[in-house]
TORLUMBA-423738 format. One record per residue (C-alpha): x, y, z; residue in one letter. Coordinates in pm, whole numbers, padded with zeros to 5 digits, always signed. Layout:
XYZA/...
END
This chain:
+01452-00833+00398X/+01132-00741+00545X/+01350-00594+00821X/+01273-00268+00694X/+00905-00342+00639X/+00855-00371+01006X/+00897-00064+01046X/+00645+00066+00761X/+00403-00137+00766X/+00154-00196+01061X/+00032-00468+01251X/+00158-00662+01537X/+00370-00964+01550X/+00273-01151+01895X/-00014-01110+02042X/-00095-00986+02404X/-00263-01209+02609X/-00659-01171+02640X/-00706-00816+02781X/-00981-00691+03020X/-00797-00311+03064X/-00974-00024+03071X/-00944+00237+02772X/-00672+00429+02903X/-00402+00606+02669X/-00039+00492+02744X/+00200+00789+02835X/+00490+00859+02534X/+00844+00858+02687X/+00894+01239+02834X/+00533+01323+02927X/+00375+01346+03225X/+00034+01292+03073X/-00146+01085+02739X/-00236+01357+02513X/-00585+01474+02533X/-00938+01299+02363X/-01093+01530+02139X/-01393+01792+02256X/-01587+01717+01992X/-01609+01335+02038X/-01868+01128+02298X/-01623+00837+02418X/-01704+00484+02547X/-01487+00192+02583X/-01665-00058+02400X/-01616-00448+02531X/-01546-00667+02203X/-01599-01061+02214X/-01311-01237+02380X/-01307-00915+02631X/-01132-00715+02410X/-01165-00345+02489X/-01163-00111+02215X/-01183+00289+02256X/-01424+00462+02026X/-01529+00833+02046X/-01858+00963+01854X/-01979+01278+01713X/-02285+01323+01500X/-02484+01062+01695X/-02826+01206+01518X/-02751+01117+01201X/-02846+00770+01058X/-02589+00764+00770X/-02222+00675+00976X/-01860+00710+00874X/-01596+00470+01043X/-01243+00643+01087X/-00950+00409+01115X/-00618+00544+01157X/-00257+00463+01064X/+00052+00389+01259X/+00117+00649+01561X/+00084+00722+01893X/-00196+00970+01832X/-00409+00696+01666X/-00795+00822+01598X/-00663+01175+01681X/-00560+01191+01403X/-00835+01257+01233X/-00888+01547+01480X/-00916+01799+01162X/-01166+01624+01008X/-01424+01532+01282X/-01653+01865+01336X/-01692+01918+00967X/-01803+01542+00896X/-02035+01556+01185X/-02273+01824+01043X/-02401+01528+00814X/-02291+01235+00947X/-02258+00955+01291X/-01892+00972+01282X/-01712+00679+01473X/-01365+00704+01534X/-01150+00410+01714X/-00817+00319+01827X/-00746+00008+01677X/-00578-00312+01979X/-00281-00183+02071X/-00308+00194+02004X/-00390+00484+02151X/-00605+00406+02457X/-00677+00032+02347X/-00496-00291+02513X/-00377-00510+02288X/-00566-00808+02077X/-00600-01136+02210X/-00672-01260+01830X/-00305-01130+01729X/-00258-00871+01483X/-00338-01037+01145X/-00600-00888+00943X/-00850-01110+01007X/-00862-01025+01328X/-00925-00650+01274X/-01103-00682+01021X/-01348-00894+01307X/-01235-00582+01550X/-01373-00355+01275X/-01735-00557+01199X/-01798-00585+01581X/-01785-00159+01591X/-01972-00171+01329X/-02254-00361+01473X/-02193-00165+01863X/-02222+00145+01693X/-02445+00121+01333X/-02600-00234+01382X/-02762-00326+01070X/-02578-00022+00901X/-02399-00022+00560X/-02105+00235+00669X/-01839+00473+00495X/-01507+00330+00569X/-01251+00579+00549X/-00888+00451+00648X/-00512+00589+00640X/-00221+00432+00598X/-00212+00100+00824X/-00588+00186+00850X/-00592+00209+00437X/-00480-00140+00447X/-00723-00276+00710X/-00994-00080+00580X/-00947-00248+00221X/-00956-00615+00411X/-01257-00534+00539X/-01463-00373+00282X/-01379-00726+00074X/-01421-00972+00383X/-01701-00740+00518X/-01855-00643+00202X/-02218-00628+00335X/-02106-00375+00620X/-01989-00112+00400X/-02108+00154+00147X/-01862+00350+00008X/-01486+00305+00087X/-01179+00560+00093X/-00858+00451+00109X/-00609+00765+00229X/-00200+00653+00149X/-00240+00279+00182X/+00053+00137+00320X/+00170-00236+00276X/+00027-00345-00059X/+00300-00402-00280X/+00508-00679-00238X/+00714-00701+00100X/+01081-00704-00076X/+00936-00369-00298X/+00825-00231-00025X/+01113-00283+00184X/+01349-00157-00068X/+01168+00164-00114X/+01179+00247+00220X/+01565+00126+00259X/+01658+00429-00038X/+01473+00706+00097X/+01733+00976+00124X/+01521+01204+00412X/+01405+00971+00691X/+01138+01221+00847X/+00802+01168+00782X/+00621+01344+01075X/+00558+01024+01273X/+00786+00984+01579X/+00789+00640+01641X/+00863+00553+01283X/+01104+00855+01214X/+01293+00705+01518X/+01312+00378+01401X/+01418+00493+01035X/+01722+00662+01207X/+01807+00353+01404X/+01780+00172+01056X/+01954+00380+00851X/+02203+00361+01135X/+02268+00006+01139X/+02188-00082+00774X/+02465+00085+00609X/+02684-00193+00608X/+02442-00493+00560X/+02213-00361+00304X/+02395-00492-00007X/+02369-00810+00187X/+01999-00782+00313X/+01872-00677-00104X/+02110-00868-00303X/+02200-01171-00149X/+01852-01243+00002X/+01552-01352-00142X/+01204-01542-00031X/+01365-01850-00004X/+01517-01685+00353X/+01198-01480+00535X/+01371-01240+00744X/+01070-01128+00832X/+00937-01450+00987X/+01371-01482+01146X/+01296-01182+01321X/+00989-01280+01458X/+01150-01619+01590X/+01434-01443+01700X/+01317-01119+01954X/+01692-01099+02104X/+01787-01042+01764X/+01478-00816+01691X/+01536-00611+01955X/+01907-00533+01890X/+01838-00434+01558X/+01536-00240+01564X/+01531-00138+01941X/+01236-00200+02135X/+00947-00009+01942X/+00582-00133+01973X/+00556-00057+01636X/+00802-00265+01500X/+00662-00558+01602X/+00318-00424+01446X/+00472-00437+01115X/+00629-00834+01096X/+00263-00971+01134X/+00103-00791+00849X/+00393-00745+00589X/+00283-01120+00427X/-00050-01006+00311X/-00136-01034-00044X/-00400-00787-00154X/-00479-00908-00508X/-00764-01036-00474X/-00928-00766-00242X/-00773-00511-00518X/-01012-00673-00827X/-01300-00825-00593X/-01382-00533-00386X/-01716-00370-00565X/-01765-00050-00272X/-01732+00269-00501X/-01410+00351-00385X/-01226+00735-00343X/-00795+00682-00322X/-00640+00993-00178X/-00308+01048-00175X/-00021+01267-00091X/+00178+01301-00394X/+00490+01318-00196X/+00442+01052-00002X/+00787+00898+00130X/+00659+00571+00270X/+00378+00474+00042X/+00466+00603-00306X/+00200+00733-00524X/+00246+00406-00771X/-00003+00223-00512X/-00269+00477-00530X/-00239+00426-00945X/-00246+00061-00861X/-00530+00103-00654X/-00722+00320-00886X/-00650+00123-01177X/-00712-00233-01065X/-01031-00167-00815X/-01358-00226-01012X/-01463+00062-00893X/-01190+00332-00774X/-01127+00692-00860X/-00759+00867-00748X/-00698+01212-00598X/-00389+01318-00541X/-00289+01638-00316X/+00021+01808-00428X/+00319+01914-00240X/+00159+01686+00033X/+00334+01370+00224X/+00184+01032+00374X/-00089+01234+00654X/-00275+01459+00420X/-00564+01507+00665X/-00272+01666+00874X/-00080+01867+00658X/-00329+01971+00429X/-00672+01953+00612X/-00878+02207+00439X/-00827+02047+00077X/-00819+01726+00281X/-01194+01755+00412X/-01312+01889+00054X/-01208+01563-00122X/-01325+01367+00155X/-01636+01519+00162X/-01696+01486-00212X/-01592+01157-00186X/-01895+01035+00103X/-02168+01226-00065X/-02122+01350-00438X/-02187+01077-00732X/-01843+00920-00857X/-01728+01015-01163X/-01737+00665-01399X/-01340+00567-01454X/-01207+00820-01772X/-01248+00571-02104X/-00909+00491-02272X/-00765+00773-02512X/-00784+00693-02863X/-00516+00561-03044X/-00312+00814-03213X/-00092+00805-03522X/+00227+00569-03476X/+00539+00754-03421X/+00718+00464-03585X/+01033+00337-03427X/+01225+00540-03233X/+01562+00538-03078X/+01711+00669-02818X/+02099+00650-02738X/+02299+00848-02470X/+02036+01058-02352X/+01873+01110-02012X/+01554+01197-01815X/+01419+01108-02152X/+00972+01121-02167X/+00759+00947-02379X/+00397+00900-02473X/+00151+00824-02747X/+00163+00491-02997X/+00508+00390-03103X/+00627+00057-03372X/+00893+00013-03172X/+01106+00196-02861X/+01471+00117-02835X/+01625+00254-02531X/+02037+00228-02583X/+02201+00371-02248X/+01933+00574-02169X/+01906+00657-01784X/+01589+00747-01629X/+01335+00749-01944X/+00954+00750-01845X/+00697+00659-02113X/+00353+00693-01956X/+00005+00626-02139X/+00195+00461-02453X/+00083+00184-02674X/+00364+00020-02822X/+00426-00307-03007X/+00822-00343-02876X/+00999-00191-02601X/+01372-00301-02586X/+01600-00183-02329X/+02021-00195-02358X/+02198-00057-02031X/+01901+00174-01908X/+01658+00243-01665X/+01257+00338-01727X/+00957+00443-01561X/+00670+00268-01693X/+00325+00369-01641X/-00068+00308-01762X/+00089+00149-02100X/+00002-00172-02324X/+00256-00342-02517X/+00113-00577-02786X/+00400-00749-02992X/+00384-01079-03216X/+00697-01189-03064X/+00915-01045-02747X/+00670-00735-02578X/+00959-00631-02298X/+01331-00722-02345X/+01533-00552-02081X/+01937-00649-02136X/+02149-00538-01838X/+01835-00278-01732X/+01602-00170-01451X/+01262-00102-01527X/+00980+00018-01271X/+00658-00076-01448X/+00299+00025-01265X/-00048-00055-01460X/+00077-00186-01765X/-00040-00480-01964X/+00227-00700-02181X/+00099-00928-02439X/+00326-01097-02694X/+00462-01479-02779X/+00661-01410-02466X/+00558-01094-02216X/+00891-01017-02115X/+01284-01117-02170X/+01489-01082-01874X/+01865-01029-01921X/+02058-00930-01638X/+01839-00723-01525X/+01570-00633-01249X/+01215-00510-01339X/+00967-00435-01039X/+00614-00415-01181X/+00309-00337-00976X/-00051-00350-01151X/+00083-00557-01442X/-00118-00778-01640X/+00073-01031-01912X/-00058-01263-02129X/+00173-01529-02325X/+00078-01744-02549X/+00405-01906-02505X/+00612-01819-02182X/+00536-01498-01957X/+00913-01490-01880X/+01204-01581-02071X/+01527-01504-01857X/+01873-01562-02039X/+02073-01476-01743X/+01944-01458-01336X/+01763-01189-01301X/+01539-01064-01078X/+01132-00968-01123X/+00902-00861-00873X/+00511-00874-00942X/+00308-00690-00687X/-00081-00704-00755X/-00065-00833-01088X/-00205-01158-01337X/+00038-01344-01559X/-00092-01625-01825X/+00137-01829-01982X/+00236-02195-02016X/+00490-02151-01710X/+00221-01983-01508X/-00099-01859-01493X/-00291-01659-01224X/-00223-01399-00948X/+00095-01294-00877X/+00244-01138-00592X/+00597-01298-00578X/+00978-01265-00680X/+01020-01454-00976X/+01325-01692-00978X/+01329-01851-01285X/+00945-02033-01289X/+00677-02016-00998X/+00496-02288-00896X/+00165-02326-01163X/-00175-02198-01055X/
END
């Protein structure tokens, strides 16, 4: 399943051996020449521990207070953040790097987990800013590594922005999303290449690849046993094989444990990382604020730079706004019903919701002590329901919950049905999960506790997890 995750996410999947290469940018397929460094940025190719070579440029280099740039998947890698540079440097030591394997940098002799760049990132930090607490500001794959190291790392950073993280829900959410986007161009080449290739050779396997497969088979791991395979299905990008090392990586406990004031941008049209991971982000970081950039997709520093550098700017030097309190409780709307209808939207404090073959409701910043779903689909978001017996029943429904909480006898009742929920937090004082009939749950970033499981979970529930 995480064949499709390869391709979005970032990482690597086998390691190059031990590299003493110069910093010298590989040429794409058709040119005659690497594009060019930026003016504005003093270059050296910095000599890591185990001889890795890493490319950094530098602007700024009078200032004391520095800002790390780490970029996302791409051939351009730090460039870019090419908009971004001149304006940051009238206040700051900027320090921008290709990460191992990008851009002008061999590849890692550690591998491509985070750990290891995470160790890649803390040994610029101390070539550049030693004995610095720096801004970390990271996109995409860079969003992801950034996070890992601001928790791992915590005494090398200040204040952390994450710019459309990529890779933090669960692999098999992840992988679906990408698998039903209907435009496969997202202003990357490598990875609107290999989306074409995918969409190519997925039509006829993909009921097969999300139906029939679940974590009991890791494609992901197949693929990486299998490169003859690999290679005939995705074609032989280097960025494929970043994504099958890093897909595996559960976030949950950098998401509540990581303290740097935090700034989530993100492009509200994102088509790889939707904007349900910046609300995660923002809602489950002790310290997080989100800003989202409208009519903008997953490189806002490229196609919306000026509005781009104003957030970012705010986000390095003005105080943080504390996290907005919860609204007050309004008047009960009582129960309501709703039969036949579509694109139905609710909010505000309800006795009960009944949703009878209702397609695409949304109910966002609700308070309800029963939701019950027959034969329909719902957007969930930012919503507590607090029942004395069943909180969730979804019969023969789909239901995409992000930052919700669930508390009841049971959380949720499962009936032929599949509910993907990101940011949830359930507490049973029976069973999180009752499921009548197979049905299929996916918990990205969230805490259940219950007597058939208590603690993080980042997992496809089959009928009972293994107890924490």
């Amino acid at each position: 399943m995480s064949l499709i995750c390869a391709g979005a996410c970032v990482g690597v999947l086998a390691a190059e051996p031990a590299s003493t290469e110069p910093c010298v940018e590989s040429v794409a397929d058709g040119a005659s020449a690497p594009a060019p460094r930026l003016a504005r940025l003093h270059y050296r190719c910095l000599t890591l521990q185990k001889g890795q070579r890493v490319l950094v440029g530098e602007a700024g280099l009078k200032h004391p207070r520095t800002v790390m740039l780490v970029h996302g998947l791409g051939n351009n890698a730090h460039r870019d953040w090419g908009a971004v540079v001149s304006a940051l440097a009238v206040d700051y030591h900027v320090v921008a790097l290709d990460l191992p394997g990008f851009g002008a940098s061999p590849g890692a002799p550690d591998g491509y987990s985070f750990p290891a760049l995470g160790r890649v990132l803390a040994e610029v930090v101390q070539q550049t800013a030693p004995g610095q607490r720096v801004h970390v500001v990271g996109h995409s794959l860079g969003g992801a590594v950034s996070l890992y190291f601001a928790h791992a790392h915590a005494d090398k950073v200040d204040r952390l922005v994450l710019v459309d993280a990529a890779g933090i829900l669960l692999k098999m959410v992840f992988a679906q999303h990408i698998a039903s986007l209907r435009t496969r161009q997202v202003g990357i080449a490598p990875l609107d290449n290999l989306l074409k290739g995918l969409s190519e050779r997925l039509n006829g396997v993909r009921r097969l690849v999300f139906n029939d497969l679940d974590n009991r088979f890791d494609f992901s791991r197949w693929l990486a046993q299998n490169p003859g395979v690999r290679n005939t299905l995705l074609g032989r990008y280097t960025q494929v094989e970043a994504g099958l090392g890093l897909v595996e990586h559960d976030f949950t406990a950098a998401i509540r444990e990581t303290t740097a004031p935090t700034t989530v941008i993100w492009g509200r049209e994102d088509p790889i990382a939707p904007l349900r991971t910046g609300k995660l982000l923002a809602e489950r970081m002790p310290d997080a604020r989100l800003k989202v950039i409208d009519g903008v997709g997953h490189t806002p520093m490229l196609e919306s730079p000026e509005t781009f550098k104003r957030l970012l700017q705010e986000a390095l030097s003005a105080p943080l706004a504390p996290k907005p309190a919860p609204d007050a409780v309004e008047p009960s709307q009582g129960h309501v019903l709703c039969q036949n209808k579509a694109d139905q939207r609710y909010s505000g404090s309800f006795d009960s919701l009944t949703l009878e073959n209702c397609a695409d409701a949304r109910i966002e910043g609700a308070r309800l002590k029963q939701l019950t779903l027959k034969s329909s689909s719902v957007t969930l978001d930012n919503s507590v329901i607090e029942s004395k017996d069943v909180a969730l029943t979804a019969q023969q429904s789909e239901v995409t919950a992000t930052g919700v909480q669930l508390r009841g006898r049971v959380a949720i009742s499962a009936d032929d049905s599949r509910l993907d929920l990101a940011g949830a937090s359930l507490h049973a004082s029976e069973r999180n999960v009752e499921m009548p009939t197979p049905s299929r749950l996916y918990f990205s970033v969230s805490d259940l506790h219950g007597s058939d499981y208590n603690g993080d979970a980042h997992l496809l529930w089959h009928t009972r997890p293994a107890a924490k």
